[in-house]
N, CA, C and O atoms as a MOPAC input file, in Angstrom:
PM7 MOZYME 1SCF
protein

 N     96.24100 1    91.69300 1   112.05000 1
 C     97.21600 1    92.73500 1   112.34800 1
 C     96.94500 1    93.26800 1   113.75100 1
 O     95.74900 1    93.51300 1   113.91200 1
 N     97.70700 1    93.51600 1   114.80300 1
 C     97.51200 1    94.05200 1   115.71400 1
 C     97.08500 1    95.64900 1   115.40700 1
 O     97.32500 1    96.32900 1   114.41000 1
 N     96.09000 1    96.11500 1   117.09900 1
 C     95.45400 1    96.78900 1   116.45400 1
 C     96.25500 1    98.41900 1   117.18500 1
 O     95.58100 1    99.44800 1   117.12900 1
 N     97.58700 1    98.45800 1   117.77900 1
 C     98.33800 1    99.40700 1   117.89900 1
 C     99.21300 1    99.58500 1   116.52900 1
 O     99.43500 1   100.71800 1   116.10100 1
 N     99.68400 1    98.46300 1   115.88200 1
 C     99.76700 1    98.65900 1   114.52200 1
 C     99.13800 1    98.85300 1   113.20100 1
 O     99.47100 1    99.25400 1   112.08600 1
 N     98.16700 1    98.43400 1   113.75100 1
 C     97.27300 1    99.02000 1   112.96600 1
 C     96.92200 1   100.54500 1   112.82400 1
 O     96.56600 1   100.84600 1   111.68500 1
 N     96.94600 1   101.57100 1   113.73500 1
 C     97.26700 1   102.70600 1   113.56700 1
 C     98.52600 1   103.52700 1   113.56200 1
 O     98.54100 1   104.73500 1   113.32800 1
 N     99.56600 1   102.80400 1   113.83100 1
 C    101.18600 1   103.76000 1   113.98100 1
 C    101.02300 1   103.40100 1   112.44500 1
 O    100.53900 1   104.38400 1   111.88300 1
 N    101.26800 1   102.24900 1   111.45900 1
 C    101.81800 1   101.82600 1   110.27700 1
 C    101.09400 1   103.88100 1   109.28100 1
 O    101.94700 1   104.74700 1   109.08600 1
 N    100.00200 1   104.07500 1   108.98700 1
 C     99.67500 1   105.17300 1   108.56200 1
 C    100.17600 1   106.35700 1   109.39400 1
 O    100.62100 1   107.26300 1   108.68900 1
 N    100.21900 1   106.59500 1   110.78700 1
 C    100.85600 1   107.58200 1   111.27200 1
 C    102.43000 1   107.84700 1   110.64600 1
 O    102.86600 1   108.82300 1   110.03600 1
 N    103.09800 1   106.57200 1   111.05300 1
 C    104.57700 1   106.54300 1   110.05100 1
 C    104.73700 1   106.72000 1   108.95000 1
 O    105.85100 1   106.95300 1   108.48200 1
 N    103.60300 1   106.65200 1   108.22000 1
 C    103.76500 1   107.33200 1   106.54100 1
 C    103.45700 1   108.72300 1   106.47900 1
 O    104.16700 1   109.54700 1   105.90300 1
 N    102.35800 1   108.98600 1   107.09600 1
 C    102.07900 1   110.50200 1   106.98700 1
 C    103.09500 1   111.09300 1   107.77200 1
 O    102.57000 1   112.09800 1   108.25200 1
 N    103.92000 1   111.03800 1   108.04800 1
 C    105.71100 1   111.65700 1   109.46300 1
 C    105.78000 1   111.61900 1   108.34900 1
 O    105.18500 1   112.47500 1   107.69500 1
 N    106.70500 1   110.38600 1   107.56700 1
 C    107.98400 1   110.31400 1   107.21700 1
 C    107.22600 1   111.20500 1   105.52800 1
 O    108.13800 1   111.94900 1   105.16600 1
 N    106.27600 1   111.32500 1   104.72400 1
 C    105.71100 1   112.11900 1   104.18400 1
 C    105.80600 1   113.30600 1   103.91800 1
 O    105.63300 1   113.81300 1   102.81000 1
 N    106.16800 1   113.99400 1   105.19000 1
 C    105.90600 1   115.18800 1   106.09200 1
 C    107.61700 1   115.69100 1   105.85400 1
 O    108.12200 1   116.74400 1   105.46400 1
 N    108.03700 1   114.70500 1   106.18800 1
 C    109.47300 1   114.96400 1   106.46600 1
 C    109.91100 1   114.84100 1   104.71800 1
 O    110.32400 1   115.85600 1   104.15800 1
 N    109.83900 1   114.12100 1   104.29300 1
 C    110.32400 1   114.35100 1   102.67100 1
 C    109.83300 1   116.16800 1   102.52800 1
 O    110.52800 1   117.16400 1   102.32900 1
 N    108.72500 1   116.04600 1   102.68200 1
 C    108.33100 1   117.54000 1   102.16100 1
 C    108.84000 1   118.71200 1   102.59800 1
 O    108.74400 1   119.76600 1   101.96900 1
 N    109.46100 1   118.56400 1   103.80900 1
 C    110.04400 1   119.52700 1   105.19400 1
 C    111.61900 1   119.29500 1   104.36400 1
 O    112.25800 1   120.33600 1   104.21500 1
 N    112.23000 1   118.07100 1   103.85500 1
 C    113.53400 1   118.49900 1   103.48100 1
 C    113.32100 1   118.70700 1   101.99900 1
 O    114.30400 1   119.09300 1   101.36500 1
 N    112.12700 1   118.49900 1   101.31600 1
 C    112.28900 1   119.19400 1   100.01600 1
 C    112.34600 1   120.54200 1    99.69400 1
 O    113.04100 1   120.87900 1    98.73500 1
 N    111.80400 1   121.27500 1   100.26000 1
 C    111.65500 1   122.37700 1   100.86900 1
 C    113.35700 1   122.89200 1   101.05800 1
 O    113.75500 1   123.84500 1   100.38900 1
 N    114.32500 1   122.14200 1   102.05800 1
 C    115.51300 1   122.40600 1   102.23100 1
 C    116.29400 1   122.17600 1   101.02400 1
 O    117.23500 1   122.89700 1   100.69400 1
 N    115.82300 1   120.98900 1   100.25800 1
 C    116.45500 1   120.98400 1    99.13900 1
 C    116.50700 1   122.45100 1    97.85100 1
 O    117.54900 1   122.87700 1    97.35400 1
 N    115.48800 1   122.83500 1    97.63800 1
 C    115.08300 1   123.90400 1    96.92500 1
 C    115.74900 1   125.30400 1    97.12100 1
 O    116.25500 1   126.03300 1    96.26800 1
 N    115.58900 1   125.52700 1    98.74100 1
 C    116.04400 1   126.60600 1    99.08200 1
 C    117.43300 1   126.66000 1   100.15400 1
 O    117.56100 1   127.63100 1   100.90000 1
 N    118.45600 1   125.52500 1   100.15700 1
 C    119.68600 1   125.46300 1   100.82400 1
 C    120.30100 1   126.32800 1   100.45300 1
 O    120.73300 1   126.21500 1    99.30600 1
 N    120.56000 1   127.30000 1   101.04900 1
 C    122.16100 1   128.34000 1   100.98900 1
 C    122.91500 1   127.97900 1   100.47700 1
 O    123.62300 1   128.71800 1    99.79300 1
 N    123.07700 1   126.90300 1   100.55500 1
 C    124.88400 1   126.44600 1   100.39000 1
 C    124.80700 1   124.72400 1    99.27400 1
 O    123.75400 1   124.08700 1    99.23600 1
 N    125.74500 1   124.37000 1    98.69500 1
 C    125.50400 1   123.54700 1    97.99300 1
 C    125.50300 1   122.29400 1    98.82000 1
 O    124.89500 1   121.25600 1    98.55400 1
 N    126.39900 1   122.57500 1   100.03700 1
 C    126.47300 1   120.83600 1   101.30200 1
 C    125.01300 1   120.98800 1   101.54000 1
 O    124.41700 1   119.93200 1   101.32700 1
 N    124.36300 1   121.82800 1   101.86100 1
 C    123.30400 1   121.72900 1   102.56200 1
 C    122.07300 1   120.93600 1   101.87200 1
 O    121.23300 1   120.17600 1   102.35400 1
 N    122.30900 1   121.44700 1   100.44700 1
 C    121.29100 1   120.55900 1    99.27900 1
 C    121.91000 1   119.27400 1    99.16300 1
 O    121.32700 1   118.43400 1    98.47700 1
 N    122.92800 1   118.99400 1    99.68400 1
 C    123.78900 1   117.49600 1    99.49400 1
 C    123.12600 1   116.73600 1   100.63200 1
 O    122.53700 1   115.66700 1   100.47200 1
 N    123.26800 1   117.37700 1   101.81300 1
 C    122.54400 1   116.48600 1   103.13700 1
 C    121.19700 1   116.51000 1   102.95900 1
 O    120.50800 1   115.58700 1   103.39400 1
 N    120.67300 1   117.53100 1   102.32200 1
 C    118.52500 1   117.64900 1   101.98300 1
 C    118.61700 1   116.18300 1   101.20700 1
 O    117.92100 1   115.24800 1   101.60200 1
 N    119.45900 1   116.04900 1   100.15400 1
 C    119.47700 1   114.93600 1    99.30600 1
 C    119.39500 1   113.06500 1   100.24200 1
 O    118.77200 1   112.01600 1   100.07800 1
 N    120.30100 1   113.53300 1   101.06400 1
 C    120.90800 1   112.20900 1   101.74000 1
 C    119.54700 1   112.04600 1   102.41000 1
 O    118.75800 1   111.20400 1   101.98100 1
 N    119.24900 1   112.82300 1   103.44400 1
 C    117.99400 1   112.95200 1   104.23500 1
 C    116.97400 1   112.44600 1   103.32100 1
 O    116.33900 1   111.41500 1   103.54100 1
 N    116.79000 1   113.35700 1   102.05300 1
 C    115.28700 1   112.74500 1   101.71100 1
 C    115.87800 1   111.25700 1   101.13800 1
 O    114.78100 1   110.70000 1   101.18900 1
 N    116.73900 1   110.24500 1   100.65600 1
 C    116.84000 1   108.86500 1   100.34800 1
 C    116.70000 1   108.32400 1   101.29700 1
 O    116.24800 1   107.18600 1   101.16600 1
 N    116.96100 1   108.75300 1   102.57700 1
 C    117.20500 1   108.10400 1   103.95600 1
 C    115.40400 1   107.41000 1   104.18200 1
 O    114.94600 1   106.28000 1   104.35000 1
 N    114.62200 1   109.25200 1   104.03300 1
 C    112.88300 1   108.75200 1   104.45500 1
 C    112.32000 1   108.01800 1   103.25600 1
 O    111.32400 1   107.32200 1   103.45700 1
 N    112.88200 1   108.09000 1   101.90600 1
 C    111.97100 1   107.10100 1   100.88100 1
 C    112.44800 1   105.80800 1   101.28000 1
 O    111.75500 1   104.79100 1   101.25700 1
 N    113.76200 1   105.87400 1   101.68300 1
 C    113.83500 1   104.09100 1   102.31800 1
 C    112.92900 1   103.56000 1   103.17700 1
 O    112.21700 1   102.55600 1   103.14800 1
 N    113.16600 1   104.73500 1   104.20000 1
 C    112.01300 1   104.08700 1   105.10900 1
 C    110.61900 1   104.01500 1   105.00900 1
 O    109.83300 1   103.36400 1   105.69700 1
 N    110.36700 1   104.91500 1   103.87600 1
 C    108.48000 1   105.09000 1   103.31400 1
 C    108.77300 1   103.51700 1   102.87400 1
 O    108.09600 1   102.54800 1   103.21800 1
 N    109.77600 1   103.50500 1   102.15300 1
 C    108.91000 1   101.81500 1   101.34200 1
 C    109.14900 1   100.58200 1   102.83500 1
 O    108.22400 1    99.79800 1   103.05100 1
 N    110.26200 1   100.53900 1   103.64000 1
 C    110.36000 1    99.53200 1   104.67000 1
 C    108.45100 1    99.57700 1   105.19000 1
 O    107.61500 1    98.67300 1   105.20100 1
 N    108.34100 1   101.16700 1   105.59100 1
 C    107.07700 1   100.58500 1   106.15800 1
 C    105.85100 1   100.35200 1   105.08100 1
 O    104.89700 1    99.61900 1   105.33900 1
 N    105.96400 1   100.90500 1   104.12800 1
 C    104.91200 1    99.96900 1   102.88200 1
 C    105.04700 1    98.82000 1   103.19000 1
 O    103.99100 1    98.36600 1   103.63100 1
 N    106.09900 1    97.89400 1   103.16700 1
 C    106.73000 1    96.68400 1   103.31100 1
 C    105.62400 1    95.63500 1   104.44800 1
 O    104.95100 1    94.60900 1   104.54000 1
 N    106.10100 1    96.83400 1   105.11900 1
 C    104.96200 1    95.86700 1   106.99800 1
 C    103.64500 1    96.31500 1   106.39600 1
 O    102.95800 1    95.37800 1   105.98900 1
 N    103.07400 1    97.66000 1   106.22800 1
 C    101.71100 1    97.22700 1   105.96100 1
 C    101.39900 1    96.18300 1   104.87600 1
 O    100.51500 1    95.44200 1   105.30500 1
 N    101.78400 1    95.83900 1   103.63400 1
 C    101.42300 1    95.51600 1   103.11000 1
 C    101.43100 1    93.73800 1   102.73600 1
 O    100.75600 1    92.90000 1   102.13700 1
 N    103.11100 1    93.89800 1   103.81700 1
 C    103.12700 1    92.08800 1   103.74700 1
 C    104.05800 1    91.98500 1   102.25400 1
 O    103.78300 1    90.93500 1   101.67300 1
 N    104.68100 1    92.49500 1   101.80400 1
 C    105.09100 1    92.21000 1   100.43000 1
 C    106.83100 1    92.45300 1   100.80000 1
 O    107.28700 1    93.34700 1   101.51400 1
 N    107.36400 1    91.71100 1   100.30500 1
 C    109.01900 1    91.30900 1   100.11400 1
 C    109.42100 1    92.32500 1    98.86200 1
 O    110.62700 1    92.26500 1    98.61900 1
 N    108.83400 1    93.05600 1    98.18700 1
 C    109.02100 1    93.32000 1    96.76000 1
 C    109.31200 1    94.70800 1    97.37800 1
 O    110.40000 1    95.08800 1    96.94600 1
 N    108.73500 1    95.66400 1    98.26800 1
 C    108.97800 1    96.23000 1    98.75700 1
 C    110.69700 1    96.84100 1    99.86100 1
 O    111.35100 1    97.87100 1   100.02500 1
 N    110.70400 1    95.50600 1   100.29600 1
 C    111.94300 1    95.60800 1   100.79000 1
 C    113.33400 1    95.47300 1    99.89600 1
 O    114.51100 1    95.55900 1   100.24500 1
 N    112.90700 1    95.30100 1    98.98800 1
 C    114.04700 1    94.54100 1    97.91000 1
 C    114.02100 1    96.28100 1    97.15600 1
 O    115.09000 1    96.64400 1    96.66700 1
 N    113.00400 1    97.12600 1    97.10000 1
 C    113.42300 1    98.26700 1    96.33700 1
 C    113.66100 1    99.42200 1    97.62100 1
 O    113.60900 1   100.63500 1    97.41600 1
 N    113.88400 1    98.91100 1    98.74400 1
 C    114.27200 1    99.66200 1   100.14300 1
 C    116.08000 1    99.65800 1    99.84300 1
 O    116.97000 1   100.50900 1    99.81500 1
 N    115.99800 1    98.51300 1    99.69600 1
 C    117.92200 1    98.07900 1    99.26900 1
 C    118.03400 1    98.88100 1    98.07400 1
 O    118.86700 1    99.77800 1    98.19500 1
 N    117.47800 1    98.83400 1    97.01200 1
 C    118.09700 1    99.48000 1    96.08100 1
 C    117.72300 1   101.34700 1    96.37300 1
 O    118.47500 1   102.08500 1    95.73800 1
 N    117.12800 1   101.74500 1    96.86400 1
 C    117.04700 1   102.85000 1    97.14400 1
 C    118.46600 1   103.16600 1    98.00200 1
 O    119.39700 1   103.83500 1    97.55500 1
 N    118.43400 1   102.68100 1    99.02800 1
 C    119.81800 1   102.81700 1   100.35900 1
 C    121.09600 1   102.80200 1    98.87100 1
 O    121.80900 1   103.80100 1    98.78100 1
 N    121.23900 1   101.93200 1    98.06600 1
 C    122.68500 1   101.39300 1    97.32900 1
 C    122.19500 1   102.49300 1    96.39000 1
 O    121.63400 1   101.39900 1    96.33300 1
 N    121.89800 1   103.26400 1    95.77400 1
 C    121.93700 1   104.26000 1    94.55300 1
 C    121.56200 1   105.34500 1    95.54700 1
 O    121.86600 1   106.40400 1    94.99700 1
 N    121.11500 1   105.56200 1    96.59300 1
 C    121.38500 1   107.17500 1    97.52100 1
 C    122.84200 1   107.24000 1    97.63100 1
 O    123.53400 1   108.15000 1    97.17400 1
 N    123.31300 1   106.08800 1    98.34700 1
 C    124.60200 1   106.20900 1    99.15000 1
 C    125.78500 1   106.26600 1    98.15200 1
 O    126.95200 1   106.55200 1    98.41700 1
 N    125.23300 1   105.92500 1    96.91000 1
 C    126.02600 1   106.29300 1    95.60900 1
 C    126.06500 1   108.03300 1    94.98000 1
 O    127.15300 1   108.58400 1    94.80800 1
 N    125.23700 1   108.48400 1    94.79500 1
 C    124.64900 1   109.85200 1    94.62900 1
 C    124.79500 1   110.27000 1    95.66800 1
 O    123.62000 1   110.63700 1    95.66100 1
 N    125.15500 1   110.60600 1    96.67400 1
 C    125.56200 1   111.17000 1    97.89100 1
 C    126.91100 1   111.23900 1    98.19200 1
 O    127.27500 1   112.27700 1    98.74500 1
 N    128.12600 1   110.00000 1    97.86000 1
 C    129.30700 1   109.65400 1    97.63900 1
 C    129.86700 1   110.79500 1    96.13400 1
 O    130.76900 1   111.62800 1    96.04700 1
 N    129.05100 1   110.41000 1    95.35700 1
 C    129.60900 1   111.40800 1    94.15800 1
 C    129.10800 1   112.73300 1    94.30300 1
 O    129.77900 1   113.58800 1    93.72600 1
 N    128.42800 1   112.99900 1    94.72300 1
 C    128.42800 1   114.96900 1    95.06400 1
 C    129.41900 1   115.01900 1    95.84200 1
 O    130.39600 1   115.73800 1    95.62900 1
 N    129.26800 1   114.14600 1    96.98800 1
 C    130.45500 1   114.77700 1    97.96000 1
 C    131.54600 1   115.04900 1    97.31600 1
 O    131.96800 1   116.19700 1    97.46100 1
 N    132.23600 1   114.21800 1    96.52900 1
 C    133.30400 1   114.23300 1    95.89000 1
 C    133.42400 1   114.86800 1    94.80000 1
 O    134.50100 1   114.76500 1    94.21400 1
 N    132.53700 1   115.56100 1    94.31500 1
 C    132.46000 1   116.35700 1    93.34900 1
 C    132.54800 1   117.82800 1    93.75300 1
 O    133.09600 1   118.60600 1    92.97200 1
 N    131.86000 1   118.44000 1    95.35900 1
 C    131.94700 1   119.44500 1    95.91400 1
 C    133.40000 1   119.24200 1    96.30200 1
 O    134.03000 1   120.26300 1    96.02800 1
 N    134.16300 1   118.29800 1    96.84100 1
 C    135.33800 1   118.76300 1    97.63300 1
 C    136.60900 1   118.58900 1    96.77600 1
 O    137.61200 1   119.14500 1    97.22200 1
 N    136.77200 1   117.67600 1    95.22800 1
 C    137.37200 1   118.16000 1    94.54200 1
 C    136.63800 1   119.00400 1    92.60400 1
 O    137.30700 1   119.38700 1    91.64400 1
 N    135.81400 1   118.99000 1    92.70500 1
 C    135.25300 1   119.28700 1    91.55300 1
 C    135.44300 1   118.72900 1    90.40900 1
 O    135.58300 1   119.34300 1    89.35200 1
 N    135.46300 1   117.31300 1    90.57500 1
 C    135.21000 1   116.17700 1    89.38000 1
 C    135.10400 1   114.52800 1    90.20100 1
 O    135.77700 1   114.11500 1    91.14500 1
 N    134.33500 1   114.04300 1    89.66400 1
 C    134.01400 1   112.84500 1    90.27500 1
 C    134.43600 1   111.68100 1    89.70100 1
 O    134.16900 1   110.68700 1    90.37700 1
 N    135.31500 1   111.37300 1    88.12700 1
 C    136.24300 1   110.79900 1    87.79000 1
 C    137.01700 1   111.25700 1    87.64200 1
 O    136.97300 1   112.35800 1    87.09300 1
 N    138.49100 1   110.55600 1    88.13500 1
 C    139.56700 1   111.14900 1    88.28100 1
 C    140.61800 1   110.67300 1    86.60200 1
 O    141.75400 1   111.11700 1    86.43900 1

């Protein structure tokens, strides 16, 4: 492993770590119900990227394959609040 990657790969987990916790935090205490909708989007956004970079440290494909399914069931749960805040039912 190179040895500048060898130290960013743990720096990038402990950030993006950091940042789940910084928008959980927003999640909990959002004013407003959009605001817990984007805390939501935000934190699927960094567990994607926590597992992409599990992925490089670890060398494993199994990883990236639950990066995709994270991105396809956020962007689903993010699609149905929205649409649930702007008409107040999500089947029509």
């Amino acid at each position: 492993m190179n040895p500048i990657l060898a130290w960013a790969l743990p720096l990038a987990l402990a950030l993006l770590a950091l940042a789940m916790l910084l928008t959980l935090v927003r999640l909990l205490k959002g004013p407003t119900a959009q605001d817990r909708v984007l805390a939501l989007d935000c934190m699927y956004l960094n567990g994607m990227l926590l597992m992409l970079v599990l992925g490089i440290q670890y060398g494993s494909s199994n990883y990236f394959e639950a990066a995709l399914l994270v991105a396809l069931f956020g962007f689903v749960g993010s699609t149905a609040m929205a649409k649930f805040l702007l008409r107040g039912e999500v089947i029509e």
